[in-house]
Structures are given as C-alpha cells and as structure tokens.
C-alpha positions in Angstrom: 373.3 152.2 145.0 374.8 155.3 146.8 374.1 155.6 150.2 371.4 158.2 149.8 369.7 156.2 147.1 369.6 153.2 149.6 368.1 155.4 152.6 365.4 156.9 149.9 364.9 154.0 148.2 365.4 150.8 150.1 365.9 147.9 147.3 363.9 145.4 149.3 362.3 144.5 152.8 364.9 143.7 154.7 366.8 147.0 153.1 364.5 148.9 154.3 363.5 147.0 157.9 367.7 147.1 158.6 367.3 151.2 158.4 364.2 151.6 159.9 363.7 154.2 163.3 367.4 155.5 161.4 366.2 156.9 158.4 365.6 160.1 159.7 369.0 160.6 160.5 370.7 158.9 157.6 368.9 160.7 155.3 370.5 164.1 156.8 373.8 162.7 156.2 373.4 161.4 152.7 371.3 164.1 151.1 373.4 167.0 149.7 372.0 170.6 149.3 372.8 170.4 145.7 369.2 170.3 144.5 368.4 173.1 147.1 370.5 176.1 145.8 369.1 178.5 144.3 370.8 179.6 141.6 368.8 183.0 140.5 371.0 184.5 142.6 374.5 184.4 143.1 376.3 186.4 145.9 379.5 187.8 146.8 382.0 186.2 149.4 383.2 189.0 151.5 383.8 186.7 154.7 385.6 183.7 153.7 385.3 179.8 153.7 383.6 180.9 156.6 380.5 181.9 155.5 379.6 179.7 152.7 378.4 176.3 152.0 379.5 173.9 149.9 377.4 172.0 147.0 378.5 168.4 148.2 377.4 169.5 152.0 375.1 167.2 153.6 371.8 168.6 155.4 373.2 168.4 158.4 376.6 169.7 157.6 374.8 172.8 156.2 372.4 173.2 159.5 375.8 173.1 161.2 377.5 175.8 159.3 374.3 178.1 159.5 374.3 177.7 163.6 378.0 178.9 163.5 377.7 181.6 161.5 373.9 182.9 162.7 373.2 184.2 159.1 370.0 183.4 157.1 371.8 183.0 154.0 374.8 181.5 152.7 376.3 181.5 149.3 377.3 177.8 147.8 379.8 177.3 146.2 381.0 174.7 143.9 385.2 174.9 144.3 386.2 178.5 144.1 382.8 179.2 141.9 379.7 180.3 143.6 376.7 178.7 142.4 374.0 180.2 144.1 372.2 180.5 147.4 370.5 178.5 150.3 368.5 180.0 153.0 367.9 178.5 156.6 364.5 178.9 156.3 364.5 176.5 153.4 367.0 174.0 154.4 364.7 174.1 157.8 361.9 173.2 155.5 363.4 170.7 153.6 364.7 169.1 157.1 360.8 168.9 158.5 359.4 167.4 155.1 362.2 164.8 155.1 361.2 164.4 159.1 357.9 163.7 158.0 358.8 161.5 154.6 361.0 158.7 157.0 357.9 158.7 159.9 359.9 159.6 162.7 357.3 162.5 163.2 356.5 161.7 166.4 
C-alpha cells in the first residue's frame, strides 16, 4: 500500500494499533492536495514559485506555504502547468475533518 493508503486504511489490527495517537499527523504528511484543487478556476502566476502550490504537496506542506506567503489563495500547479486553485479556508477544512476522522479531537 502507499503510505497514505496505510494511514487511511490500516490492513489489519496491529496496522492500525502501531499508528494509533499518530494518525493525525501522518495523515497530513501523506495526503496530497490533489483531490482539493479546484480546477473551475485557473489563475495567473505573477509572483513566482513563491506563491504557488504544488499538486504532489502534502497538507502540511501546503499549510506551510500559505503561512509564508499570508494569501488566501494559491494557484497549483502541476510542473510549469497550473491546474487550478486551493483556498486556506478549504485546506483548513479539510485539516479539521481529517482531525476529527483519526480521533485525536480532543
């Protein structure tokens, strides 16, 4: 399995007793914001690498990359072609429901 099908999915028991109080966290740095973009819109690149996000990057990569730049949206790009866009507000969401999916919630 890839490692983010292991943290979603344990195969078994002990899988998913070995990951336990980690899931939270492992599932930030598995999950990619592929399945996130949204692709109704595509934007410009007037800054740079610096102000855009990459397909492949994790949750946590991302949340990193909108702290440095303080915008609420950043285009993503998939190699030098821009795919579409994420918002903070919906990467924050998708953070919380994935807090609340692993039960670390508390």
């Amino acid at each position: 399995a890839t490692p983010a099908e292991l943290v979603e999915n344990p195969a078994n028991e002990f899988v998913d007793h070995f990951l336990g109080q980690h899931r939270f966290q492992l599932s930030l740095l598995t999950r990619t914001i592929a399945p996130l973009v949204d692709d109704t819109e595509r934007v410009s690149d007037p800054e740079g690498d610096a102000a855009r996000l990459l397909a492949r990057y994790t949750l946590i990569e991302a949340l990193d990359a909108f702290k440095k730049t303080g915008k609420p949206t950043l285009p993503v790009f998939r190699r030098d072609e821009c795919v579409g866009q994420l918002t903070k507000q919906h990467l924050l969401e998708v953070i919380t429901s994935t807090l609340e999916e692993t039960g670390n919630d508390s």
